[in-house]
N, C-alpha and C positions, 0 to 999 in steps of 0.2 A: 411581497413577491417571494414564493418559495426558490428553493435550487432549483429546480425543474424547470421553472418558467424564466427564470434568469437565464441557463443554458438555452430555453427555446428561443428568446430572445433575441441571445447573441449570435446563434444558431442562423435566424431569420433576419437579422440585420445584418450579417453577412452574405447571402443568399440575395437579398436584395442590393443593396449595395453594387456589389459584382455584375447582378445579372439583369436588373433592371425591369422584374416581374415583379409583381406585389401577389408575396403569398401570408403576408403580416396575420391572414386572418384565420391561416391554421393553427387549429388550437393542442393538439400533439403529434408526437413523433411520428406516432402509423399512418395519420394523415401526411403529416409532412415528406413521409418516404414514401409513400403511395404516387404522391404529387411527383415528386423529384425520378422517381421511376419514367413517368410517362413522360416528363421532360430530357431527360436523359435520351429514353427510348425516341423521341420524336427526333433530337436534334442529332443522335449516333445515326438516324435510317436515313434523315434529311440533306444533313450537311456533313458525311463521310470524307471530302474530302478537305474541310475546311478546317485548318489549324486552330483558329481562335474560336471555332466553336466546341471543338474538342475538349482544347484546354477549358472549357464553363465546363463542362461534362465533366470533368476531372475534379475541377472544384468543389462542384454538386456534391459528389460522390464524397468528398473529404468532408466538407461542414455539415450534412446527416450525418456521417459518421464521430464526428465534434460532438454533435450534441447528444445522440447515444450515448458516448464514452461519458457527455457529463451527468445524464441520471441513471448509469449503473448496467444499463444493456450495451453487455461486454460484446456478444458474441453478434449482434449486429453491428457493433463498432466495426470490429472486426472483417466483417463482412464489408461494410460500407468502404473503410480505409485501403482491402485490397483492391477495390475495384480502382480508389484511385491511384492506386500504384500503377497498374497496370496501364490505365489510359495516362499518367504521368511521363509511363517510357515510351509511350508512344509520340508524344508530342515533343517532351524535353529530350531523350534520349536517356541513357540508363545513367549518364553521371553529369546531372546536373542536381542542382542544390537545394529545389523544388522536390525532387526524388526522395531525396537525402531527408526534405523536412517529412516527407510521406512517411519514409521507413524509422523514423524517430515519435510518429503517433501511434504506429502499429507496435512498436516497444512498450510504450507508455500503456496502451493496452491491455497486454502481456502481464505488466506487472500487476492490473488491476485485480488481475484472475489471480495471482497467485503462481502464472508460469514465472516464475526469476529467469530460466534457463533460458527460455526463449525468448524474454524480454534483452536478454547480454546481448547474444545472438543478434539482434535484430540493429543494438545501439550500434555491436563494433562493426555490423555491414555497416551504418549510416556514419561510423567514425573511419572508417576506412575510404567510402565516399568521397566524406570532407577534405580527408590528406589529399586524394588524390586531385578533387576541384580547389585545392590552395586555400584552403578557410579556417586551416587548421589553425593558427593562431588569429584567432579572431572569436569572438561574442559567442556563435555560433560552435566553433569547436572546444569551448571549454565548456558548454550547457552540454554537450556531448561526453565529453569526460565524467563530467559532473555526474548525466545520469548513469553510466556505467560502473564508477563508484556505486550508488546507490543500487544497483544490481548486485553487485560484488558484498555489499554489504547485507542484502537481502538475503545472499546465499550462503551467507557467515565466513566469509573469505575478507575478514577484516585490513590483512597487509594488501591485500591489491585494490582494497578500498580505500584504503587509506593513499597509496599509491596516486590512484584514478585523481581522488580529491584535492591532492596535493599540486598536480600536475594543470588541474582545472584554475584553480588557483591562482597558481605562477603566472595565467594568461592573463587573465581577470585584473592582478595586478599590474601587467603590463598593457592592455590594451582598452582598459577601463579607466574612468577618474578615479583620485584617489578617494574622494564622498560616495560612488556608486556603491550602492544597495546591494547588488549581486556580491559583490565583494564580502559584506559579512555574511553572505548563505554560504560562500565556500569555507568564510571561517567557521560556523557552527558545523558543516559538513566535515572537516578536520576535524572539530573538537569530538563531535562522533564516534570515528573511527578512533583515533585514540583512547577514549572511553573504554570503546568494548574489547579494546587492547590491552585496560589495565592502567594505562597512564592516566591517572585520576588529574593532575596539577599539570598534564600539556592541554587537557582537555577541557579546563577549567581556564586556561588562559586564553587559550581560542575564543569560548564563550562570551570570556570578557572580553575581548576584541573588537568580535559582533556587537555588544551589547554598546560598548563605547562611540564607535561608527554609528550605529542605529539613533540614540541619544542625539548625535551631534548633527545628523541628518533630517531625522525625522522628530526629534523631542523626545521628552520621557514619558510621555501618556497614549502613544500611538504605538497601535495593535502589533508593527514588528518588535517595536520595543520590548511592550510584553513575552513576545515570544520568545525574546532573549532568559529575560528575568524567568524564564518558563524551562528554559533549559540551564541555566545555572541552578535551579531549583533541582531537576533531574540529577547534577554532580552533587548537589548535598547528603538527596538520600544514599548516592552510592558511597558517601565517605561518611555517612551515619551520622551525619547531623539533622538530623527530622524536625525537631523544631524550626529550626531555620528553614530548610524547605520548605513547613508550610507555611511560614511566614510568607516567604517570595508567591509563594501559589496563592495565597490567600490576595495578595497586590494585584496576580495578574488577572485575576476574576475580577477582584474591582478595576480596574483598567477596561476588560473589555465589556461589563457593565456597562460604563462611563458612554464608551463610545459608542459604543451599539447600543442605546439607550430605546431610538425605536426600533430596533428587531427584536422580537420577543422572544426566538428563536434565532440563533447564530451557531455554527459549529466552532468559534472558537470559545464561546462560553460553554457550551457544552465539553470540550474538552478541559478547561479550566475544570471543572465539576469533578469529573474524572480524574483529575491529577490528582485537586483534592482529597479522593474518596480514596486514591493509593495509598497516600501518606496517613490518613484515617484509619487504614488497614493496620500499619504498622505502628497505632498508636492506639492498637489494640480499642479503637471506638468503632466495633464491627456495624452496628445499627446506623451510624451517620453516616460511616464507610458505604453502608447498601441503599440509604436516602440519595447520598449524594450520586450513585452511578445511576439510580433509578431517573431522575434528574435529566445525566446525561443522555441515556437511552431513550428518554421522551421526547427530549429537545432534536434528536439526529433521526428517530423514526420520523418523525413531523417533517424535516428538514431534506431527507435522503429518501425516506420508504423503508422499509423493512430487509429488503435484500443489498444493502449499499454495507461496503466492509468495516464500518464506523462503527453502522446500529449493530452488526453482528457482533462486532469486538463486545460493543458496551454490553449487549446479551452475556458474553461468554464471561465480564466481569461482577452480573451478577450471579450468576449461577458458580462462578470463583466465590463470591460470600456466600452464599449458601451451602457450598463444601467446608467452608470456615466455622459455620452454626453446624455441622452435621446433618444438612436437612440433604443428603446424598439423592435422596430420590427425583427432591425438585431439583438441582444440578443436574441431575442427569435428563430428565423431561426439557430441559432447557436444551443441552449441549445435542439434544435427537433433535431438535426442531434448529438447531442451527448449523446443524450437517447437513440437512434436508434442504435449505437453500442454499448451501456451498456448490454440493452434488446439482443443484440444477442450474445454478449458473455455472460454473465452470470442469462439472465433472470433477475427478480427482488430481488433489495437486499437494502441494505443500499445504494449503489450507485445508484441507478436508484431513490432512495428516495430522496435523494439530486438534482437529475434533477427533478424530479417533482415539489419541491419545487421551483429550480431556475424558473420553465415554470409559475406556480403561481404568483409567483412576477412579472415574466413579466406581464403579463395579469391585475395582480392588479394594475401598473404605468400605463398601456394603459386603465386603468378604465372599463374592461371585467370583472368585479366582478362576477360573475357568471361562469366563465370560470375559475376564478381564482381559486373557491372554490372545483370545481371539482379536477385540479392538487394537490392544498392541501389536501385535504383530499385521495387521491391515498398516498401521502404522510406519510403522519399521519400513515396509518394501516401500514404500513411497519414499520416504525419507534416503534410504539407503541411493533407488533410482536418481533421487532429484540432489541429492547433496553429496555422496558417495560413503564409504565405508566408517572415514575417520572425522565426519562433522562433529559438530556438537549436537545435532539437532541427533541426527542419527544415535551418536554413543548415550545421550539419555532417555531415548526410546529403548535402546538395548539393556541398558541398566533399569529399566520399569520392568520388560518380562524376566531379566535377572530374578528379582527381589518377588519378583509377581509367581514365577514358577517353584523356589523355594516353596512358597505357601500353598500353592496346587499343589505340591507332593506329597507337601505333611499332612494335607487332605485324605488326597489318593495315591499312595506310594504306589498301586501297583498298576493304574495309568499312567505314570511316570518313572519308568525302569529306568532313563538313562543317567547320562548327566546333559548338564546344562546345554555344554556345547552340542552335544551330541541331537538330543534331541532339537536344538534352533536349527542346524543345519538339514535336521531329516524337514521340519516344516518348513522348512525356506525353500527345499529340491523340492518338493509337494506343489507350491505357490508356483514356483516357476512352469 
């Protein structure tokens, strides 16, 4: 059973469940929305004034939009999930807990696209909810921390992520067992932020943390386990021990081999693949390095479809080795056909900012300076918009048409009269 059918599913076993229609025999989404329309529509014209028929209307409206969110159509989630906001306040009132879980899937949304900004936005309404309906220390208000950490960390605001996760934490600790499960995600969510902090050895302790917990809960051959030994592998490479990395990565493959033995397909061996084929990179065995993403990319288009932000990643890490072979042209035929599904799912965002810049780099190894600086600077205002002046993401967009314009000039010094600043600011008042 692919992802697709697994979310229609759980989709439809909950629909049922609830509402005590048998629709088990639709076989996709457009049917299943089609259907959930006309039921919606029959029991909003019907029973307008009947509370408990509302709230199924509500529901409706949230589990289509479940099962959208789960194979990759953002922008009907989307759609679906406001609706049940809306008929949510109508029944629950604007602060109750029901609300609060609405506007915490419409976040989750959010992030899928690649809005971070409006995903924050959307947690700290449903964190500010929770304070105010008393839930804040509880299960509930630290999976709330938790994902706003994970926004904060998306936007490269590491200390308020770290903040977020640490605070999420604290509860987890205090209103969980001490064996519960949740508990090492908020350790590996620490160890995280620390990480992209610089703290190699707090981040590294966390991990072991996780990893100890996970062992003594679930055993050493089960899939969180791995995940652990998955993210201590990740602290290796950043402290340059690569051997050992792939050691641990080479375990967690076999691990989820083992256990997914009948899935032929699984996204967690597909990403085992993918770690693998990182540390293959840096061990300079480019061709296994491109076997092995090739691999993942197969296992996740199969799995996801083609437009899910997994396949696209694995896309954009082969056409990463083929910038490594110098085959610049294929990279760049790859990175246009992976902008082209960004832009139609989500329009531009932080992710389509990141293809632009991948398209510039091409263009600037194939010595298009001029071509190049266009992509980059598409880039930059996004970046600039969604993260502001002094990111990182922004400052090495800036320092690409840096290094990029230098080389247009010695092209064309006499298309390039200024200097650096001068001319970035005249195209930036242009763009505005």
């Amino acid at each position: 059973m692919n992802t697709q059918t697994n979310w229609l599913k759980v989709c439809l076993d909950m629909m049922f469940s609830t509402f005590g229609f048998d629709i088990t025999k639709i076989s996709d989404f457009n049917k299943l929305a089609d259907h959930a329309i006309s039921v919606c529509g029959y029991s909003l014209e019907k029973f307008s004034e009947d509370e408990e028929q509302i709230q199924k209307v509500c529901w409706i409206y949230s589990y289509v939009g479940f099962g959208f969110h789960g194979v990759g159509n953002y922008s009907e989630a989307l759609k679906w999930n406001r609706e049940a906001l809306k008929h949510a306040e109508i029944v629950y009132g604007s602060k109750h807990i029901n609300v609060m879980k609405i506007i915490n899937n419409l976040a989750e949304i959010h992030n899928e696209t690649g809005d971070y900004q409006s995903a924050l936005e959307q947690h700290e309404k449903a964190l500010e909810l929770c304070e105010e309906i008393h839930e804040m220390n509880t299960a509930e208000g630290a999976t709330l921390l938790n994902n706003i950490g994970s926004d904060y960390h998306a936007l490269g605001n590491y200390v308020k992520a770290l903040e977020s996760f640490e605070k999420a934490l604290e509860i987890r600790e205090t209103v969980l067992k001490t064996d519960d499960i949740e508990i090492a995600q908020s350790y590996n969510n620490v160890a995280t932020a620390y990480r992209l902090l610089g703290n190699i050895q707090k981040a590294l302790d966390f991990h072991y943390k996780a990893f100890d917990l996970r062992v003594r809960v679930c055993g050493s051959e089960h899939p969180l386990t791995a995940a652990s030994l998955n993210n201590i592998a990740g602290i290796y490479i950043k402290g340059g021990l690569i051997d050992k990395s792939f050691e641990l990565y080479t375990d967690v493959l076999r691990i989820y081999k083992k256990v997914f033995i009948e899935i032929k397909n699984h996204p967690d061996i597909a990403t085992a693949y993918n770690n693998l084929a990182s540390v293959l990179i840096r061990k300079n065995d480019i061709e296994k390095a491109l076997e092995y993403y090739t691999i993942a990319w197969n296992m996740r288009f199969k799995i996801f479809g083609a437009e899910h932000p997994d396949t696209l990643a694995s896309q954009n890490n082969i056409a990463y080795v083929y910038s490594k072979q110098g085959e610049y042209e294929k990279a760049l035929e790859l990175h246009y056909k992976i902008l082209e599904i960004k832009i139609a799912i989500g329009g531009e965002n932080p992710n389509t900012a990141t293809s632009y810049n991948n398209i510039g780099t091409c263009y600037y190894r194939l010595g298009n300076f001029e071509e190049s600086l266009i992509w980059f600077l598409k880039s930059l205002i996004i970046h600039k918009r969604s993260f502001g002046d002094l990111s990182y993401e922004t400052i090495n967009v800036e320092n690409n048409i840096r290094l990029t314009f230098k080389e247009a000039k010695k092209d064309n010094p006499s298309k390039y009269p200024f200097s650096f600043k001068e001319w970035l600011k005249t195209v930036e008042n242009k763009e505005d």
